[in-house]
Backbone as JSON Lines, residues from 0, in Angstrom:
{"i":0,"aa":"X","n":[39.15,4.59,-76.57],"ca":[38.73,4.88,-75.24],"c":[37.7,5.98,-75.23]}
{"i":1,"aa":"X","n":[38.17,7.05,-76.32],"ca":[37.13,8.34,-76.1],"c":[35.61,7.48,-76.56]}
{"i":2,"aa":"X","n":[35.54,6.76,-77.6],"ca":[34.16,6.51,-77.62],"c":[33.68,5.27,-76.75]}
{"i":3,"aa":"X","n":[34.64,4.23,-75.91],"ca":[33.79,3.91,-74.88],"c":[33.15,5.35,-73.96]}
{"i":4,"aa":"X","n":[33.33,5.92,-73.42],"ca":[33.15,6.85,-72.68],"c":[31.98,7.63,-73.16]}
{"i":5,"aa":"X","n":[32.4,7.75,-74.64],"ca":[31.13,8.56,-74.93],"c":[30.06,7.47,-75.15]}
{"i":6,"aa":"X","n":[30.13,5.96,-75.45],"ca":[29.02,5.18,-75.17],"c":[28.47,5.06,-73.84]}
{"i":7,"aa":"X","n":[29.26,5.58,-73.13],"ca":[28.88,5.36,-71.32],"c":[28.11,6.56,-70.9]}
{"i":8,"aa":"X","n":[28.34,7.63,-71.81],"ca":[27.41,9.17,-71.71],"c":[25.99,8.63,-72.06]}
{"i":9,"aa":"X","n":[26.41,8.25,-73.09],"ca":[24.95,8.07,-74.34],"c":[24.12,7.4,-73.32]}
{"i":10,"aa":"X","n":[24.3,6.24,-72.63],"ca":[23.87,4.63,-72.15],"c":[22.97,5.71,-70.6]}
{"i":11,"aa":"X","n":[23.92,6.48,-69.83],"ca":[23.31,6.84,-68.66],"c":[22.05,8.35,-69.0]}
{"i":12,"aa":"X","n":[22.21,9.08,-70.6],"ca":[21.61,9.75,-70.68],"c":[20.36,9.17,-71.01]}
{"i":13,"aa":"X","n":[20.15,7.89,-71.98],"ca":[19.31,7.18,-72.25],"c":[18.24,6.8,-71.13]}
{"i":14,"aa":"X","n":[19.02,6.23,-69.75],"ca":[18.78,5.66,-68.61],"c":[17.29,6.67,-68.4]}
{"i":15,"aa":"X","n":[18.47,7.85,-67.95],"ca":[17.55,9.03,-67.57],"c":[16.35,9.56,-68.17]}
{"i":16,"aa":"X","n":[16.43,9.88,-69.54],"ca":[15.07,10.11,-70.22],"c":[14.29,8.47,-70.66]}
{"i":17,"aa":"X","n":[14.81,7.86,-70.41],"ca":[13.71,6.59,-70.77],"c":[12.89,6.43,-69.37]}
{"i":18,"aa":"X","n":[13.61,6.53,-68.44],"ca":[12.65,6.74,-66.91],"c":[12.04,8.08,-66.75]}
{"i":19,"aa":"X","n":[10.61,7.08,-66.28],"ca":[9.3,8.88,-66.18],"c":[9.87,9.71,-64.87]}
{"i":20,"aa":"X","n":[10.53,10.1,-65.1],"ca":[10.66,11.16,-63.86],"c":[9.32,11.1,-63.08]}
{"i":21,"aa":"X","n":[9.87,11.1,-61.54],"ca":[9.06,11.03,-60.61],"c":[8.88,12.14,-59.94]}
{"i":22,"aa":"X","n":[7.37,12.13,-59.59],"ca":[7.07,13.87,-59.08],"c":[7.65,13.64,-57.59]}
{"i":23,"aa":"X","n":[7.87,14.93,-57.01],"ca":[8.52,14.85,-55.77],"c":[7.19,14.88,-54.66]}
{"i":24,"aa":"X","n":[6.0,14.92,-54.65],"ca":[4.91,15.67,-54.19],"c":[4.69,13.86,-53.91]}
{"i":25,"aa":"X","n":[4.67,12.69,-54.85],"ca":[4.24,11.34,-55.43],"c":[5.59,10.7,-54.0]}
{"i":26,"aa":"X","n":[6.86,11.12,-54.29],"ca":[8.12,10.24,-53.48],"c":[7.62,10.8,-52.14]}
{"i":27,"aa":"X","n":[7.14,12.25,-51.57],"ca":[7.28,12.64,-50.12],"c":[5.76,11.89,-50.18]}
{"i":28,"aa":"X","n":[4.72,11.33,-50.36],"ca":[3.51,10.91,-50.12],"c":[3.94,9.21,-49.51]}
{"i":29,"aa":"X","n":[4.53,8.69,-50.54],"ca":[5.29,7.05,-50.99],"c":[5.96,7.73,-49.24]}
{"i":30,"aa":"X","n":[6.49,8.21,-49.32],"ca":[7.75,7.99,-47.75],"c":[6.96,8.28,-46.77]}
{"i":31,"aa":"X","n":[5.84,9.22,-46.61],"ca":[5.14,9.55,-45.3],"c":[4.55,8.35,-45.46]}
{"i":32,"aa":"X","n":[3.68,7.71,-46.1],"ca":[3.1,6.57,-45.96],"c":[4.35,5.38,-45.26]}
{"i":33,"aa":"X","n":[4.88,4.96,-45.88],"ca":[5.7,4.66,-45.13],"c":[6.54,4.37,-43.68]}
{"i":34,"aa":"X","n":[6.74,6.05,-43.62],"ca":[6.83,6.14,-42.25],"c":[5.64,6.04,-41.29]}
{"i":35,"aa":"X","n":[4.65,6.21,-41.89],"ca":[3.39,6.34,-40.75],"c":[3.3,4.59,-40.45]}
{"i":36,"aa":"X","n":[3.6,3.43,-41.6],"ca":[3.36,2.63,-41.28],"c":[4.29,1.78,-40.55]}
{"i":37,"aa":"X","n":[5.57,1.79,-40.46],"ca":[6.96,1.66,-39.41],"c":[6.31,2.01,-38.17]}
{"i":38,"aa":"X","n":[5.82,3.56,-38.24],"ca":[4.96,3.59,-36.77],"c":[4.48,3.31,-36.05]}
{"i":39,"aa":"X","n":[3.46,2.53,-37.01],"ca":[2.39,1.82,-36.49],"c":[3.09,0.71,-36.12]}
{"i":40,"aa":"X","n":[4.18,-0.28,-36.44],"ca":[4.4,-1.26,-36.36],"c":[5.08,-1.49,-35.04]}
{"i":41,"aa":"X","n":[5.89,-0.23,-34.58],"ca":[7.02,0.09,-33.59],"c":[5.64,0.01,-32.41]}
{"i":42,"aa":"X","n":[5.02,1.0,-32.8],"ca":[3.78,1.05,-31.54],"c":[3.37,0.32,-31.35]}
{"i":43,"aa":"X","n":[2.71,-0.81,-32.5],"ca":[2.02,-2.22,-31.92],"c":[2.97,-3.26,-31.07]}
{"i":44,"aa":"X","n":[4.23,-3.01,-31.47],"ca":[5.61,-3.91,-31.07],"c":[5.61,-3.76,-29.35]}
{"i":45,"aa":"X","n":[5.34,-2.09,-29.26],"ca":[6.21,-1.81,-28.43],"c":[4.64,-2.24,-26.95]}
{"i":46,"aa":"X","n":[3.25,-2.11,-27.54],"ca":[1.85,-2.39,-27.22],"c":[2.1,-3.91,-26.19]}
{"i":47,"aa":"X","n":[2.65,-4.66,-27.16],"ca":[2.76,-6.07,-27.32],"c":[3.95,-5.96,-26.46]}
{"i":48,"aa":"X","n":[5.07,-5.72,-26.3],"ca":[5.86,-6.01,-25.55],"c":[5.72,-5.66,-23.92]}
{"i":49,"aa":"X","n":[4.76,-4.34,-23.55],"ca":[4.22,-4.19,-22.62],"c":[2.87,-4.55,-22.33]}
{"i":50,"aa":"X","n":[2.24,-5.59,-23.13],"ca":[1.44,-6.4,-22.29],"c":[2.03,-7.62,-21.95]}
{"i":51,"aa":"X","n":[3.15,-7.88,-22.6],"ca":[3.8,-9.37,-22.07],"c":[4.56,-9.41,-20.71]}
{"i":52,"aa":"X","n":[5.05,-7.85,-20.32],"ca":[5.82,-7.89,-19.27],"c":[4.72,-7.99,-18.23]}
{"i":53,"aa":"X","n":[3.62,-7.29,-18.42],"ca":[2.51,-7.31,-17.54],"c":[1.56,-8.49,-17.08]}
{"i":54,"aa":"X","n":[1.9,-9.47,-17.87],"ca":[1.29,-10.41,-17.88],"c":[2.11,-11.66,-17.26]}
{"i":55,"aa":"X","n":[3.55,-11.11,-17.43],"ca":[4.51,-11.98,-17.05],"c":[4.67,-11.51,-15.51]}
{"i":56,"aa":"X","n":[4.45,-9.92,-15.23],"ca":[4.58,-10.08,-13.68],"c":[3.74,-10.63,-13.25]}
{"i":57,"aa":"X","n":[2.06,-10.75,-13.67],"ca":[1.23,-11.36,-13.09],"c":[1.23,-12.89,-12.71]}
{"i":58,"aa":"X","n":[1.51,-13.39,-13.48],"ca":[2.25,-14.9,-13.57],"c":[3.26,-15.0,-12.2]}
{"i":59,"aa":"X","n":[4.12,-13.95,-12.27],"ca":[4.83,-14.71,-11.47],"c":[4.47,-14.31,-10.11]}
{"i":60,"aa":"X","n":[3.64,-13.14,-9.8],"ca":[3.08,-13.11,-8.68],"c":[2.01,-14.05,-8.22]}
{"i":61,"aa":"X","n":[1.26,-14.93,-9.02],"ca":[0.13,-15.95,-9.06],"c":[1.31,-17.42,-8.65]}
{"i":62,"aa":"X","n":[2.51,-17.24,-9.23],"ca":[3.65,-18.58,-9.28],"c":[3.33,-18.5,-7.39]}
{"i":63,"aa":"X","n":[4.04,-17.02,-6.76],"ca":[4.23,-16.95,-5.73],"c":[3.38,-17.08,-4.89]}
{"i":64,"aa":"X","n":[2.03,-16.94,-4.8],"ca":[1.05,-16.8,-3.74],"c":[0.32,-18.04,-4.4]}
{"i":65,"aa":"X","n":[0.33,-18.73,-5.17],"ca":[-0.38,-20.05,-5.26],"c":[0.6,-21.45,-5.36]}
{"i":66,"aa":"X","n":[1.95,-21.06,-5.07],"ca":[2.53,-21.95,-5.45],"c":[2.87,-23.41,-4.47]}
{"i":67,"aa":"X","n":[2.26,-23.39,-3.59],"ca":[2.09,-24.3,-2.45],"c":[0.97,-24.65,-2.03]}
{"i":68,"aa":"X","n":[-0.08,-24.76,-2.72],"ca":[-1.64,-25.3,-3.17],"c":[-1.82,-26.36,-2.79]}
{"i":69,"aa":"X","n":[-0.7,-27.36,-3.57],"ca":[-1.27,-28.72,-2.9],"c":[-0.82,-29.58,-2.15]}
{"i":70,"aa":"X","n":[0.18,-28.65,-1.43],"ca":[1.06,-28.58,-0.39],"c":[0.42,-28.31,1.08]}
{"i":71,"aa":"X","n":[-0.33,-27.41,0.51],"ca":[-0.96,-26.6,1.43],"c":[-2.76,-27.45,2.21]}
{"i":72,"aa":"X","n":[-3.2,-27.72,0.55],"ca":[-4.6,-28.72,0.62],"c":[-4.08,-29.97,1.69]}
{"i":73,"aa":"X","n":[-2.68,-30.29,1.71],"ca":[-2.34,-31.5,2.03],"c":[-2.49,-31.56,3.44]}
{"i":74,"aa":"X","n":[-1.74,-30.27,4.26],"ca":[-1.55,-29.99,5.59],"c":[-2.83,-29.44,6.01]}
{"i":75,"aa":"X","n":[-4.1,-28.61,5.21],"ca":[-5.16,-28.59,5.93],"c":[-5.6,-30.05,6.79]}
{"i":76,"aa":"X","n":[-5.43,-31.32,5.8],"ca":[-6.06,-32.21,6.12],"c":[-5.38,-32.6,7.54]}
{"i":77,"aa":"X","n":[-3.91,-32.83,7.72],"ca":[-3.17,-32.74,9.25],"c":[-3.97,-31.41,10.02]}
{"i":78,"aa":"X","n":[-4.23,-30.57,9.77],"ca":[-5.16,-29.67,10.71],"c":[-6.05,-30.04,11.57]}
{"i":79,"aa":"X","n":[-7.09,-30.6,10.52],"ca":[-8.28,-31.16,10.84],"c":[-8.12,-32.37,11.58]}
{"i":80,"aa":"X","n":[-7.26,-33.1,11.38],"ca":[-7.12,-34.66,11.98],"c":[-6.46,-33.87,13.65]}
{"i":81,"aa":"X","n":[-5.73,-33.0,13.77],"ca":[-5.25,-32.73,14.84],"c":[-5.96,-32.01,15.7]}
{"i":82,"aa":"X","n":[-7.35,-30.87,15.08],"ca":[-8.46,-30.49,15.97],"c":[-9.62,-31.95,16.33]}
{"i":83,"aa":"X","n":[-9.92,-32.73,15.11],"ca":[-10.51,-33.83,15.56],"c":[-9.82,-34.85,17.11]}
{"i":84,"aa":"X","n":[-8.39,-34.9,16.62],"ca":[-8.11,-35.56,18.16],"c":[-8.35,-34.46,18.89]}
{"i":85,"aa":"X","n":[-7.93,-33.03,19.13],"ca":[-8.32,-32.63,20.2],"c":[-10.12,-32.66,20.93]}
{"i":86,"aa":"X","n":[-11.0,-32.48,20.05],"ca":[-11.9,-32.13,20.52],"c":[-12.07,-33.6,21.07]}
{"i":87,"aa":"X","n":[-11.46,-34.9,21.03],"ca":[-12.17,-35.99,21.72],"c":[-11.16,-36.38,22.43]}
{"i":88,"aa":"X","n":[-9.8,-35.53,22.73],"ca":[-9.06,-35.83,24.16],"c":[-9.75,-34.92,25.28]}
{"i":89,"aa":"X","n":[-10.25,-33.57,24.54],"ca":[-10.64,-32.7,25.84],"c":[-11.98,-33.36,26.63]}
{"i":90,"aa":"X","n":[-12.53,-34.17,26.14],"ca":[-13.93,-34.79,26.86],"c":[-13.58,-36.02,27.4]}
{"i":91,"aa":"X","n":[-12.32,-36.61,27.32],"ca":[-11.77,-37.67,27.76],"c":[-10.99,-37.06,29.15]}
{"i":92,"aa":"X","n":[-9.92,-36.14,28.98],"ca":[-8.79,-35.66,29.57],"c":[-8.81,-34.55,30.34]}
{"i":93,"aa":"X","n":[-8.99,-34.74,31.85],"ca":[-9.37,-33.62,32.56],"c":[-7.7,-33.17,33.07]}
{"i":94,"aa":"X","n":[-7.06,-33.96,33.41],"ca":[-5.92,-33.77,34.4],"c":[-4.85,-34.53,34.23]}
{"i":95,"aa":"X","n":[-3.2,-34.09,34.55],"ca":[-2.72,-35.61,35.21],"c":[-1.46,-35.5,33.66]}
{"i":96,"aa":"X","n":[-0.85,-36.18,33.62],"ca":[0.1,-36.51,32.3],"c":[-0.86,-36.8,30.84]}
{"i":97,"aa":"X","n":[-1.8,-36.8,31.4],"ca":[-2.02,-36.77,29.47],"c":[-2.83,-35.65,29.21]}
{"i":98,"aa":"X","n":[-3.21,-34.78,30.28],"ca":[-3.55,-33.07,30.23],"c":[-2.88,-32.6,29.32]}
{"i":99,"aa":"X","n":[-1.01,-32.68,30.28],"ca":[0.09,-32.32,29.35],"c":[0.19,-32.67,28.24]}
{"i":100,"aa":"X","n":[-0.02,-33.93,27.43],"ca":[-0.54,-34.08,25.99],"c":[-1.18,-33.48,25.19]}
{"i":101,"aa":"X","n":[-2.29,-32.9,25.66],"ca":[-3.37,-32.92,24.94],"c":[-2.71,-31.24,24.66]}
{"i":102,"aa":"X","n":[-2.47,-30.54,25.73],"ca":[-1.65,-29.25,25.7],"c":[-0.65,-29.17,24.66]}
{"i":103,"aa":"X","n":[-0.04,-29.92,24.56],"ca":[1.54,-30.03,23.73],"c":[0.49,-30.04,22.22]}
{"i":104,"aa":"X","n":[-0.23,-31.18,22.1],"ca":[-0.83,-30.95,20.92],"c":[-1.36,-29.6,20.35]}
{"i":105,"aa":"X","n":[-2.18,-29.11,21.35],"ca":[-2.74,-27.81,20.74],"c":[-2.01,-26.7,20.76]}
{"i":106,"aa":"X","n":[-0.51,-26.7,20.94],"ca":[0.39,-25.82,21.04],"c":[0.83,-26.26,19.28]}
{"i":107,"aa":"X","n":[1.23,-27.44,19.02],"ca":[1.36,-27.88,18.21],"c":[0.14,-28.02,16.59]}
{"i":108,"aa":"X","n":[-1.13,-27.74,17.17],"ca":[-1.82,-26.8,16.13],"c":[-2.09,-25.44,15.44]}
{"i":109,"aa":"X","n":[-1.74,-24.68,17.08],"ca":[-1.19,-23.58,17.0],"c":[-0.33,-23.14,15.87]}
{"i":110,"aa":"X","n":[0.98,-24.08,15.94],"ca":[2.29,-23.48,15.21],"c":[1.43,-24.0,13.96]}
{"i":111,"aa":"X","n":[1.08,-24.83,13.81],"ca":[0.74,-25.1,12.26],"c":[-0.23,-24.19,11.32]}
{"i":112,"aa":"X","n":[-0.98,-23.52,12.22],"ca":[-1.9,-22.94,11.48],"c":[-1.22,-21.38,11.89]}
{"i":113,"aa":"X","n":[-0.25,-20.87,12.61],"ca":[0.32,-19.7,12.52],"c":[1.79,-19.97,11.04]}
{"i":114,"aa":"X","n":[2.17,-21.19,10.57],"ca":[2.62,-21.53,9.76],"c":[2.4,-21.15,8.33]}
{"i":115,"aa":"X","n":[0.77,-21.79,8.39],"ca":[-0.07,-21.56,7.41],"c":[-0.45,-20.4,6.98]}
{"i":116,"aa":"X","n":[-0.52,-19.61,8.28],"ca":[-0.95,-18.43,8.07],"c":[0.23,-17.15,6.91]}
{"i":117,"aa":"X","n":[1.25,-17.78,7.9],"ca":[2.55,-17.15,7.12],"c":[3.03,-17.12,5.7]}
{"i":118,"aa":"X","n":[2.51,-18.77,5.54],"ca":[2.8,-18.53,3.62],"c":[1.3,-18.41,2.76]}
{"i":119,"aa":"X","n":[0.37,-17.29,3.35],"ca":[-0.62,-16.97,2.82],"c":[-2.15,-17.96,2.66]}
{"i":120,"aa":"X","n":[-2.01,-18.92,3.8],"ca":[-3.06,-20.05,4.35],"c":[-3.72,-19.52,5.44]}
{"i":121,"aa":"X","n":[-4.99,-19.11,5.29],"ca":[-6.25,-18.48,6.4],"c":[-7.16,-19.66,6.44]}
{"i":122,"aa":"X","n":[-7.06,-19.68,7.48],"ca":[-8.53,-20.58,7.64],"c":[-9.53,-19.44,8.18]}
{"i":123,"aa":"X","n":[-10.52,-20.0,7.79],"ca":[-12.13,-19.38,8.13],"c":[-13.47,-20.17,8.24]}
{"i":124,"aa":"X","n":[-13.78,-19.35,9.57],"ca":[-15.21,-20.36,10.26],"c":[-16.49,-19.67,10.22]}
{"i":125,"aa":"X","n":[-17.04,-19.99,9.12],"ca":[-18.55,-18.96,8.85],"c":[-19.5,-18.92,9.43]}
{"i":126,"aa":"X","n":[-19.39,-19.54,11.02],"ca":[-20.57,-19.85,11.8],"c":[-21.47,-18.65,12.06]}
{"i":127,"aa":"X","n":[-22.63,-18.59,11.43],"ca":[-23.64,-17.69,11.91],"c":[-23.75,-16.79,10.51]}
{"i":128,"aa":"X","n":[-22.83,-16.44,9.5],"ca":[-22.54,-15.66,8.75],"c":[-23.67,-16.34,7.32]}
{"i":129,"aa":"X","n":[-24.27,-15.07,6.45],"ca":[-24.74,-15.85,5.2],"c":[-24.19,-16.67,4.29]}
{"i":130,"aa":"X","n":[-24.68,-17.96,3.8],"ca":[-24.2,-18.76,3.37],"c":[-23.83,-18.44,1.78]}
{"i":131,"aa":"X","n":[-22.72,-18.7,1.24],"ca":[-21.93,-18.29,-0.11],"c":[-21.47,-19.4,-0.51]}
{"i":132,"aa":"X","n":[-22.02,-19.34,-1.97],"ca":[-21.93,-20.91,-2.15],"c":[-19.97,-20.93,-2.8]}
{"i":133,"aa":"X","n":[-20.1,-19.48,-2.82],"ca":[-18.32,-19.42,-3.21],"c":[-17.25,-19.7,-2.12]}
{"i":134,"aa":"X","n":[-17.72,-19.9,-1.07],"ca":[-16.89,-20.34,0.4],"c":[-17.24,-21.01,1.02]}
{"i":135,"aa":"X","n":[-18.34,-21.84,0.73],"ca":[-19.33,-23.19,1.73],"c":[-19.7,-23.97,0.83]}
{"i":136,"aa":"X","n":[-19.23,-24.75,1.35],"ca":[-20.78,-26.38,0.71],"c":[-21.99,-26.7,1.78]}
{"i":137,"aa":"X","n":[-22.88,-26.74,1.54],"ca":[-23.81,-27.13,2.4],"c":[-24.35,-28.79,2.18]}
{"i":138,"aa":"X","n":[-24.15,-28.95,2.91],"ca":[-23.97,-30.05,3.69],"c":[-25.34,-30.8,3.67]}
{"i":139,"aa":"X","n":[-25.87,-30.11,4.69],"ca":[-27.77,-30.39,4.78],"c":[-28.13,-29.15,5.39]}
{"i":140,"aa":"X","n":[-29.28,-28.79,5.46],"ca":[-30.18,-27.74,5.67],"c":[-31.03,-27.84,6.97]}
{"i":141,"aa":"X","n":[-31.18,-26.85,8.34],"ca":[-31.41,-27.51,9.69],"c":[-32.77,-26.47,9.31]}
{"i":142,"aa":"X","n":[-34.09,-27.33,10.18],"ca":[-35.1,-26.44,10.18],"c":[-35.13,-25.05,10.96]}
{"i":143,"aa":"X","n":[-35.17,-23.99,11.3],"ca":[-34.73,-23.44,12.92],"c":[-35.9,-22.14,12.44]}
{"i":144,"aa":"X","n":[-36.78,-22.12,13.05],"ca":[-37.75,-20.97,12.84],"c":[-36.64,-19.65,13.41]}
{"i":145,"aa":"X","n":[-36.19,-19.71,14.11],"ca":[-35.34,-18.66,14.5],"c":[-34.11,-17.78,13.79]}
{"i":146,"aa":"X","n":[-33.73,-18.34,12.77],"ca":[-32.81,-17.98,12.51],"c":[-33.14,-18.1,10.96]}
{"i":147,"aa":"X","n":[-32.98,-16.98,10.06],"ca":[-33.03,-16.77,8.67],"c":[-32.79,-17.66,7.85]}
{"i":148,"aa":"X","n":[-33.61,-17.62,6.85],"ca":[-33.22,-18.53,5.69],"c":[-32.18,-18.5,5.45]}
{"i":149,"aa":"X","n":[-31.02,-19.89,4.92],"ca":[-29.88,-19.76,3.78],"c":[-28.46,-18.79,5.17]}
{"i":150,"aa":"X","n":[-28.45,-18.49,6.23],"ca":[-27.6,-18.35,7.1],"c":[-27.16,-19.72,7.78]}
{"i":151,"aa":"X","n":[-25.25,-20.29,7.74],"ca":[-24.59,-21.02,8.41],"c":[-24.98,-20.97,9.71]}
{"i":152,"aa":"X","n":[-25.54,-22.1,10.44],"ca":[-26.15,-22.68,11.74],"c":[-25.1,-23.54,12.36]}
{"i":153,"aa":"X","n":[-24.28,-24.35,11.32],"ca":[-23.53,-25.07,12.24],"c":[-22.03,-25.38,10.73]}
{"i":154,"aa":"X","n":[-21.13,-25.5,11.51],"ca":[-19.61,-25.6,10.8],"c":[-18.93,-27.06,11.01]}
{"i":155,"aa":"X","n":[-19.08,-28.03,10.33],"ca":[-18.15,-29.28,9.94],"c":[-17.24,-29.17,9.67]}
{"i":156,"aa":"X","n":[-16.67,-28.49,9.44],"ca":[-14.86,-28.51,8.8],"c":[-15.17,-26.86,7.86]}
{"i":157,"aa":"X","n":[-13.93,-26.16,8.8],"ca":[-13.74,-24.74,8.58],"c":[-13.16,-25.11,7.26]}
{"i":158,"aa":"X","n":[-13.33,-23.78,6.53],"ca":[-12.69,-23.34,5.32],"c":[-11.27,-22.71,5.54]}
{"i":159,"aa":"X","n":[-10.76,-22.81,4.03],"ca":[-9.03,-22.18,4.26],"c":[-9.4,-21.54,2.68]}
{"i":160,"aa":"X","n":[-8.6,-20.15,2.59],"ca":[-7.9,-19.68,1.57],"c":[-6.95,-19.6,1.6]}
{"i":161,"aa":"X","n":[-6.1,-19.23,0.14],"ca":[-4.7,-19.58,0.07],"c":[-4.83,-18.27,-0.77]}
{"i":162,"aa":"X","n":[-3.96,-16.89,-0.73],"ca":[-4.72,-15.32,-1.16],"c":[-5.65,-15.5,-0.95]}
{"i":163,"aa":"X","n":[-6.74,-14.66,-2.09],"ca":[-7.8,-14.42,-2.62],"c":[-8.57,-15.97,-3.18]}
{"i":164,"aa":"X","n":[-7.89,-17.24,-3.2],"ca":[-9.01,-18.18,-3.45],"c":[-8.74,-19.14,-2.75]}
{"i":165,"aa":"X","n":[-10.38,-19.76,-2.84],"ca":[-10.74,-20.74,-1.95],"c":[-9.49,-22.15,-2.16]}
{"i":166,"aa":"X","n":[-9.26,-22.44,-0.97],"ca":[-8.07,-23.71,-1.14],"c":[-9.41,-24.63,-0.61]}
{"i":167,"aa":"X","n":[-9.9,-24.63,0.25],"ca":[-11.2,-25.48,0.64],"c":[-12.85,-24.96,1.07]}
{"i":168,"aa":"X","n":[-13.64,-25.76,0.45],"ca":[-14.7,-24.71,0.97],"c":[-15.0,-25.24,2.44]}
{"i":169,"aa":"X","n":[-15.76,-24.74,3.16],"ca":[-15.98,-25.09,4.7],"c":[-17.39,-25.58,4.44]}
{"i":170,"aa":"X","n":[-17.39,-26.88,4.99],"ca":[-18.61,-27.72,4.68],"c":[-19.6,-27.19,6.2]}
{"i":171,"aa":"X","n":[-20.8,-27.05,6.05],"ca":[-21.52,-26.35,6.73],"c":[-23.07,-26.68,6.44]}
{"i":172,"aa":"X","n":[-24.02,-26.56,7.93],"ca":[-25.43,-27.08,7.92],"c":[-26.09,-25.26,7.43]}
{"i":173,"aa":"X","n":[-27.2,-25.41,6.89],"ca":[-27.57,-24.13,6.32],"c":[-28.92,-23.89,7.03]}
{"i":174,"aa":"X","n":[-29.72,-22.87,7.5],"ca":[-30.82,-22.71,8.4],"c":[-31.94,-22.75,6.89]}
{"i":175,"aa":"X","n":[-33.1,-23.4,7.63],"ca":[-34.33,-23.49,6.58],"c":[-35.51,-23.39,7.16]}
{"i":176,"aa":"X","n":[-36.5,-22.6,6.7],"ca":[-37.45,-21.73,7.24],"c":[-37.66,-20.73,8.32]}
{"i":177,"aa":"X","n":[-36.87,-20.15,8.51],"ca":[-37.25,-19.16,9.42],"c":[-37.2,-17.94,8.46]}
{"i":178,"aa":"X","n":[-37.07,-16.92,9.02],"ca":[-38.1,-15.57,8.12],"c":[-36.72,-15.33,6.99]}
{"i":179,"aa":"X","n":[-37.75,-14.82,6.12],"ca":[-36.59,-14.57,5.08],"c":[-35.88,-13.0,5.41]}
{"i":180,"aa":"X","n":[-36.14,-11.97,6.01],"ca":[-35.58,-11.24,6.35],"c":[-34.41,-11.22,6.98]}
{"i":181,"aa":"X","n":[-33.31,-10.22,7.12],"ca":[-32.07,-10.17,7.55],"c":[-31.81,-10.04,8.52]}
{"i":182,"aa":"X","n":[-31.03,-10.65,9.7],"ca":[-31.19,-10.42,10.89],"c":[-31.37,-9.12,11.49]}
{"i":183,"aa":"X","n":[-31.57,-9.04,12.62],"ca":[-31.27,-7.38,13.43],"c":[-29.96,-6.85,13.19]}
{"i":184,"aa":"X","n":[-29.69,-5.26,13.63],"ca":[-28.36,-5.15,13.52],"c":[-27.1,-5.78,14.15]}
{"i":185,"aa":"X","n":[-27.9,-5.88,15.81],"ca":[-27.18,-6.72,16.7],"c":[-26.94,-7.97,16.02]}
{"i":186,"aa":"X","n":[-27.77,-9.11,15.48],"ca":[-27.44,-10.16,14.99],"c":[-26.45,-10.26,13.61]}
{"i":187,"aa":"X","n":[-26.88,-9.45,12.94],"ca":[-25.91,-9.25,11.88],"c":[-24.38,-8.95,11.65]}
{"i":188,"aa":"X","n":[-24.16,-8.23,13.52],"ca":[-22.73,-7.7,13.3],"c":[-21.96,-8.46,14.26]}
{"i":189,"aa":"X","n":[-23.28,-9.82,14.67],"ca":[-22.3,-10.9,15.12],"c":[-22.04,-12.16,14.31]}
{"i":190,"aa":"X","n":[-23.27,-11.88,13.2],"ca":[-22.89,-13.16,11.78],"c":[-21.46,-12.06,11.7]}
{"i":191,"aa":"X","n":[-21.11,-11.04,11.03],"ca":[-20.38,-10.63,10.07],"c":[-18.86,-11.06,11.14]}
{"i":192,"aa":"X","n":[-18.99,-10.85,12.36],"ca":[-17.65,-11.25,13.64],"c":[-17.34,-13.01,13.06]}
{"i":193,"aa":"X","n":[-18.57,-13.47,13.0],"ca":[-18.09,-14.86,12.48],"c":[-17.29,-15.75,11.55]}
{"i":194,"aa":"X","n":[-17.38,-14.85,10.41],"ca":[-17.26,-15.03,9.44],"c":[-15.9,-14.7,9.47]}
{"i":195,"aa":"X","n":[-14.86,-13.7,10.09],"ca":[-13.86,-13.76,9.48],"c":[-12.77,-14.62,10.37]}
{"i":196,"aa":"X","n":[-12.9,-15.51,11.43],"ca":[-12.4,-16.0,12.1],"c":[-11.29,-16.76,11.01]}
């Protein structure tokens, strides 16, 4: 037994001087490196995990305010069909029981577009206002010496947003040749009244 033991001395003293001893200056360099790079990894982790939450609230705030789009595109078109009958009962319908119709209806456009309004559906009528090709289509172009180049003259079917983007653009006649300058102030701050209807 005594000389297993003393072979087990011999075997771990061997261990020791056959390995180059390591400088301590070499192990604290090896570990700060180390740690600096865990660091880096925790920080990029942690980088990455707060752009995902940020990106994920954005998402779901975009889920919420766009999420009835083509829901929404659908019932503009009942809008329009329901101002189209009105504007050709009111030139028909002066008086009498189908007055009361024509009333009930536009009470009944009313609610729809205060509806619309509620789950983030605006309509807007750019009449008079400069023409943006990010909120209008133009349609055709009216000659009118009077009235500025590239300014909405006449409105075919109002526009709707749904937030911040266009759900439809508002198809619209565009003025052509008159002065290229900007209206007066008076005229200008009754384009700009127009525009946000």
């Amino acid at each position: 037994m005594t000389d297993t033991a003393a072979n087990n001395n011999q075997a771990s003293e061997a261990e020791n001087t056959a390995s180059p001893a390591t400088d301590p200056a070499q192990e604290a360099a090896a570990l700060a490196k180390e740690v600096a790079e865990l660091k880096d990894k925790v920080l990029r982790t942690l980088a990455e995990m707060e752009n995902l939450r940020r990106r994920t609230e954005r998402e779901v705030a975009d889920g919420r305010a766009y999420a009835i789009t083509s829901f929404a595109r659908d019932l503009v078109g009942v809008a329009d069909n329901i101002r189209r009958s009105l504007d050709a009962a009111s030139d028909v319908v002066s008086d009498g029981p189908a007055k009361a119709l024509v009333d009930g209806v536009e009470l009944t456009e009313r609610e729809l577009l205060k509806v619309l309004e509620k789950n983030g559906v605006k309509k807007f009528d750019p009449q008079g206002s400069k023409f943006d090709p990010n909120l209008h289509q133009a349609m055709f172009e009216v000659p009118d010496a009077k009235v500025p180049s590239g300014f909405v003259v006449q409105v075919i079917q109002p526009g709707y947003m749904i937030a911040d983007r266009v759900l439809r653009p508002a198809l619209v006649g565009v003025s052509k040749g008159g002065p290229r300058t900007a209206p007066t102030q008076s005229a200008s701050g009754a384009a700009a009244g127009g525009a946000g209807k």
